[in-house]
DRENPA-3360 file (N, C-alpha, C; in nm, 2 decimals, always signed):
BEGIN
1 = XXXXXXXX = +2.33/+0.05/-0.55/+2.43/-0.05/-0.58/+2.53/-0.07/-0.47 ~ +2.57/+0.05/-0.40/+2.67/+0.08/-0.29/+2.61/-0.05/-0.16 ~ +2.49/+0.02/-0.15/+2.39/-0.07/-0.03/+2.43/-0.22/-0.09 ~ +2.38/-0.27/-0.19/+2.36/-0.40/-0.23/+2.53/-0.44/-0.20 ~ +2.63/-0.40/-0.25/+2.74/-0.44/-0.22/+2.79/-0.46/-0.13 ~ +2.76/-0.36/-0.01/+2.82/-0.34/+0.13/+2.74/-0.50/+0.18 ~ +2.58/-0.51/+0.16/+2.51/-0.60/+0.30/+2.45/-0.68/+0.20 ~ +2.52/-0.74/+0.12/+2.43/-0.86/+0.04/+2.38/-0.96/+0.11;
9 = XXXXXXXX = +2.35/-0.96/+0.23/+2.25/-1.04/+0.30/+2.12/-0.99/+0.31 ~ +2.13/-0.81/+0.23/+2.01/-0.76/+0.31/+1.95/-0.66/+0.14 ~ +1.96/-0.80/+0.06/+1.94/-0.77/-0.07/+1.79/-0.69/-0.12 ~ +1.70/-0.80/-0.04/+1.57/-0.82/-0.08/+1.53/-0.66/-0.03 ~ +1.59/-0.57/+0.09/+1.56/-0.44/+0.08/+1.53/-0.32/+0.03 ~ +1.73/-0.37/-0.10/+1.80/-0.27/-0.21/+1.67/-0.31/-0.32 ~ +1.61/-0.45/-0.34/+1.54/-0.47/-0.44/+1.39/-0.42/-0.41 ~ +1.33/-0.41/-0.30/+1.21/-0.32/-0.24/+1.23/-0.18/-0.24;
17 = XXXXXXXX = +1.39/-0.12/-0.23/+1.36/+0.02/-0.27/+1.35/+0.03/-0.37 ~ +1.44/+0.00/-0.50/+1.47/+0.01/-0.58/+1.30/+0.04/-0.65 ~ +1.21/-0.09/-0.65/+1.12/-0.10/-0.70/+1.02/-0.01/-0.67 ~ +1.05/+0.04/-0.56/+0.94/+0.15/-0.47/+1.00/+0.28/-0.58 ~ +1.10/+0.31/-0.55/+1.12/+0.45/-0.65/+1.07/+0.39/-0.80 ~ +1.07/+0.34/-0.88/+1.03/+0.28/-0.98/+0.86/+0.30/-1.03 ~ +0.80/+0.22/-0.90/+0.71/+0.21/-0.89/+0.65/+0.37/-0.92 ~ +0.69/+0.51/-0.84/+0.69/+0.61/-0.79/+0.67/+0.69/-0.86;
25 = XXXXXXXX = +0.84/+0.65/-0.99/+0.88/+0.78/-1.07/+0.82/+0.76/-1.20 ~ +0.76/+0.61/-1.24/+0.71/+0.52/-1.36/+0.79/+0.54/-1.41 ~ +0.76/+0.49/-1.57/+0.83/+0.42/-1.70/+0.92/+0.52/-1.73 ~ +0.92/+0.68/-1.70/+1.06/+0.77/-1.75/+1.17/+0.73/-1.67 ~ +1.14/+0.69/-1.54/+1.26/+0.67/-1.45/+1.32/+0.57/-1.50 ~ +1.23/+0.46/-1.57/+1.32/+0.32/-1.61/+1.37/+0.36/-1.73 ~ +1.34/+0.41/-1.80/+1.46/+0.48/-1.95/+1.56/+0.56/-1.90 ~ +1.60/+0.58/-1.79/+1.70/+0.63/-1.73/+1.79/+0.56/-1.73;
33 = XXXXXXXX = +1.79/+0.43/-1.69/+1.84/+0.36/-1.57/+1.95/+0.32/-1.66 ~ +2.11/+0.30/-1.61/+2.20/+0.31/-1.68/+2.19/+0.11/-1.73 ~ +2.23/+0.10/-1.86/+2.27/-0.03/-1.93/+2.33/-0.13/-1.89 ~ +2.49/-0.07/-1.80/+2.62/-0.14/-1.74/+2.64/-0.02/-1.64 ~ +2.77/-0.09/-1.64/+2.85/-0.08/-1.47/+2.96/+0.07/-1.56 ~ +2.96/+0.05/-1.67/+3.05/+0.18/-1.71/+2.93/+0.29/-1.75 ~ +2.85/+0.26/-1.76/+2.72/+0.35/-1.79/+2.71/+0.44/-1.64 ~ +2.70/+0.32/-1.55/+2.68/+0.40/-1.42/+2.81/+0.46/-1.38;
41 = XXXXXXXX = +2.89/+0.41/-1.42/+3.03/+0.49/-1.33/+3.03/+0.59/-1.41 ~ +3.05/+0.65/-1.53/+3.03/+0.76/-1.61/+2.98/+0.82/-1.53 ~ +2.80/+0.81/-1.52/+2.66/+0.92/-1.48/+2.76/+0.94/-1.31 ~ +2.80/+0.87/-1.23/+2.83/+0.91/-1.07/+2.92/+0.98/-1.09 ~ +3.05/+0.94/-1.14/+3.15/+1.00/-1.19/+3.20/+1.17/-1.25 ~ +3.10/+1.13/-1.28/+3.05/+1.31/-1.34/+3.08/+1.44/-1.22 ~ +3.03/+1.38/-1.07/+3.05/+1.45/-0.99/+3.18/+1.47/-0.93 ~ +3.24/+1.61/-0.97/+3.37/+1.59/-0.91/+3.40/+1.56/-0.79;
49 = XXXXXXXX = +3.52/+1.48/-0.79/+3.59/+1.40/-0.66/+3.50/+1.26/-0.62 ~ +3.43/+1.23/-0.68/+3.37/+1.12/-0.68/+3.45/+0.96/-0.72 ~ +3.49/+0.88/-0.71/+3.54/+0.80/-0.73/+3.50/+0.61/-0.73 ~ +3.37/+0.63/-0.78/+3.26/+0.52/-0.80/+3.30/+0.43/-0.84 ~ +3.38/+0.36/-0.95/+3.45/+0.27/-0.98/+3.53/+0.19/-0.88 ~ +3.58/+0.31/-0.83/+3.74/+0.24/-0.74/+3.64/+0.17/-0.62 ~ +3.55/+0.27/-0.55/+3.48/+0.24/-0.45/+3.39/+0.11/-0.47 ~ +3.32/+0.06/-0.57/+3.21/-0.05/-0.64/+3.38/-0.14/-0.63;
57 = XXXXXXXX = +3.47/-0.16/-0.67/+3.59/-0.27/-0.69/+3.60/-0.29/-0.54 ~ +3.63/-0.22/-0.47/+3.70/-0.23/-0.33/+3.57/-0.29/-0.25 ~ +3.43/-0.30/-0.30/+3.33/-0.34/-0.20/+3.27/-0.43/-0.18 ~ +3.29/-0.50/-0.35/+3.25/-0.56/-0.43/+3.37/-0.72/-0.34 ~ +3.33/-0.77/-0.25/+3.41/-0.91/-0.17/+3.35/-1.01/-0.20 ~ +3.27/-1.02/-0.29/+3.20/-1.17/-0.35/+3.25/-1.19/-0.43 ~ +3.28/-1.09/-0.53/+3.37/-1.08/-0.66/+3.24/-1.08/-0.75 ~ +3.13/-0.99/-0.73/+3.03/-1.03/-0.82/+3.11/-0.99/-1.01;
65 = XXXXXXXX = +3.01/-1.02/-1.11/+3.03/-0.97/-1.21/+2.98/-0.85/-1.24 ~ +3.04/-0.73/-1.23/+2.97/-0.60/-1.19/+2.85/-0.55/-1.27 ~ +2.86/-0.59/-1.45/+2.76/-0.57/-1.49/+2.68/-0.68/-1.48 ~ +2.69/-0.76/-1.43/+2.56/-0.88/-1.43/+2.47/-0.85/-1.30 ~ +2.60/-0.80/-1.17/+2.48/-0.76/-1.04/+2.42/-0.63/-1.11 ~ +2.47/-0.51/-1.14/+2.36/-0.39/-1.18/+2.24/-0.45/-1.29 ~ +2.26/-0.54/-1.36/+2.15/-0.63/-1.46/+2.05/-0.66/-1.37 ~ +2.05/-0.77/-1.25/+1.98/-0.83/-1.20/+1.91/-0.76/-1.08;
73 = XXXXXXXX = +2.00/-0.66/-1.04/+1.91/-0.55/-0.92/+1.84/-0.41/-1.02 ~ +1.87/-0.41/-1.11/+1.77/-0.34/-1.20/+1.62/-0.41/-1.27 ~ +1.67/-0.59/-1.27/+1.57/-0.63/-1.34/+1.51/-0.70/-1.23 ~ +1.54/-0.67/-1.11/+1.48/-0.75/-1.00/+1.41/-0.62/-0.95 ~ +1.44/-0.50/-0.94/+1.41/-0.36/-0.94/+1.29/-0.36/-1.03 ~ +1.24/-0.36/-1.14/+1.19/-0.32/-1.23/+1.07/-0.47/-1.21 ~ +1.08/-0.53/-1.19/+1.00/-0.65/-1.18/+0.89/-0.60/-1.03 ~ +0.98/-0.57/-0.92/+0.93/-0.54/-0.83/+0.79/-0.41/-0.79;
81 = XXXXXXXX = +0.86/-0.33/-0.90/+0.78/-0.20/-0.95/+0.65/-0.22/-1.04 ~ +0.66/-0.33/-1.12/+0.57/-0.38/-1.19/+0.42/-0.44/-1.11 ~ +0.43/-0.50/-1.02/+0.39/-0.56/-0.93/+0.30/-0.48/-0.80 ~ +0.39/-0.39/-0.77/+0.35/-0.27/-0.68/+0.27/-0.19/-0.77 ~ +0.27/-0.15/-0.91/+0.18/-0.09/-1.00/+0.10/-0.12/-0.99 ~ +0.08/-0.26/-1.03/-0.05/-0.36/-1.06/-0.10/-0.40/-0.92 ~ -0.08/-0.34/-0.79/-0.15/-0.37/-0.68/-0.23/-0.18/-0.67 ~ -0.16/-0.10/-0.69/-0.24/-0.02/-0.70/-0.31/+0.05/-0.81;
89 = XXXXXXXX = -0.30/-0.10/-0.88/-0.42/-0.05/-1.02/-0.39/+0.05/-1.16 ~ -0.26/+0.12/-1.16/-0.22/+0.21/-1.26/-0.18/+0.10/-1.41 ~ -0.23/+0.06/-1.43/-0.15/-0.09/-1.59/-0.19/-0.04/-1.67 ~ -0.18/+0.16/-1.69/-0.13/+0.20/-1.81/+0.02/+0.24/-1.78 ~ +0.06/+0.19/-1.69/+0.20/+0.20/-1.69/+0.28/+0.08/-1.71 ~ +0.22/-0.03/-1.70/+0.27/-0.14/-1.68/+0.32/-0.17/-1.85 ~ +0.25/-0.18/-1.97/+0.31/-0.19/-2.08/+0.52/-0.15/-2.04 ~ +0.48/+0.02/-2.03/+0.57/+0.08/-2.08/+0.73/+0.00/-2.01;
97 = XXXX = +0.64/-0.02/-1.83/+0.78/-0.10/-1.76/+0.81/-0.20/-1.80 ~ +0.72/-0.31/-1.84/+0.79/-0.42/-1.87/+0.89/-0.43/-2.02 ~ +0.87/-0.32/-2.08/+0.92/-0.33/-2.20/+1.12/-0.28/-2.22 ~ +1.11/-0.27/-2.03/+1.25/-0.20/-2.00/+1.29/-0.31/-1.99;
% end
């Protein structure tokens, strides 16, 4: 999300990784994936001295809506992974992703 914030011109990357680990870790990784923007600051947060919030506010120069960009690079993530599955043939995984 850090990446996506800093180079939002260089989106389509964050959404090629995103979907590559996806693709990778399958459907357990996508039951991970946090809901919102306080879901994720919680899980980063966790790490002392970490300061995820403050740093996501200060990076964030488009003024996105924080939980609607982690929405759409998750579900642009997760669409991506879907796709890469079904190119390498595994669509007993695919139920379980699309249902994230």
């Amino acid at each position: 999300m850090i990446g996506a914030l800093t180079t939002p011109d260089n989106l389509q990357n964050d959404y090629l990784a995103l979907a590559q680990d996806l693709a990778h870790h399958g459907p357990a990784a996508c039951k991970e994936l946090p809901g919102d923007f306080a879901t994720l600051t919680q899980r980063v947060e966790a790490v002392e001295g970490v300061h995820f919030a403050e740093l996501a506010t200060r990076l964030n120069a488009i003024r996105y809506d924080l939980d609607d960009f982690l929405r759409q690079l998750i579900e642009t993530g997760v669409e991506g992974a879907v796709k890469l599955i079904q190119r390498r043939g595994d669509h007993l995984s695919l139920p379980l992703l699309r249902g994230m």
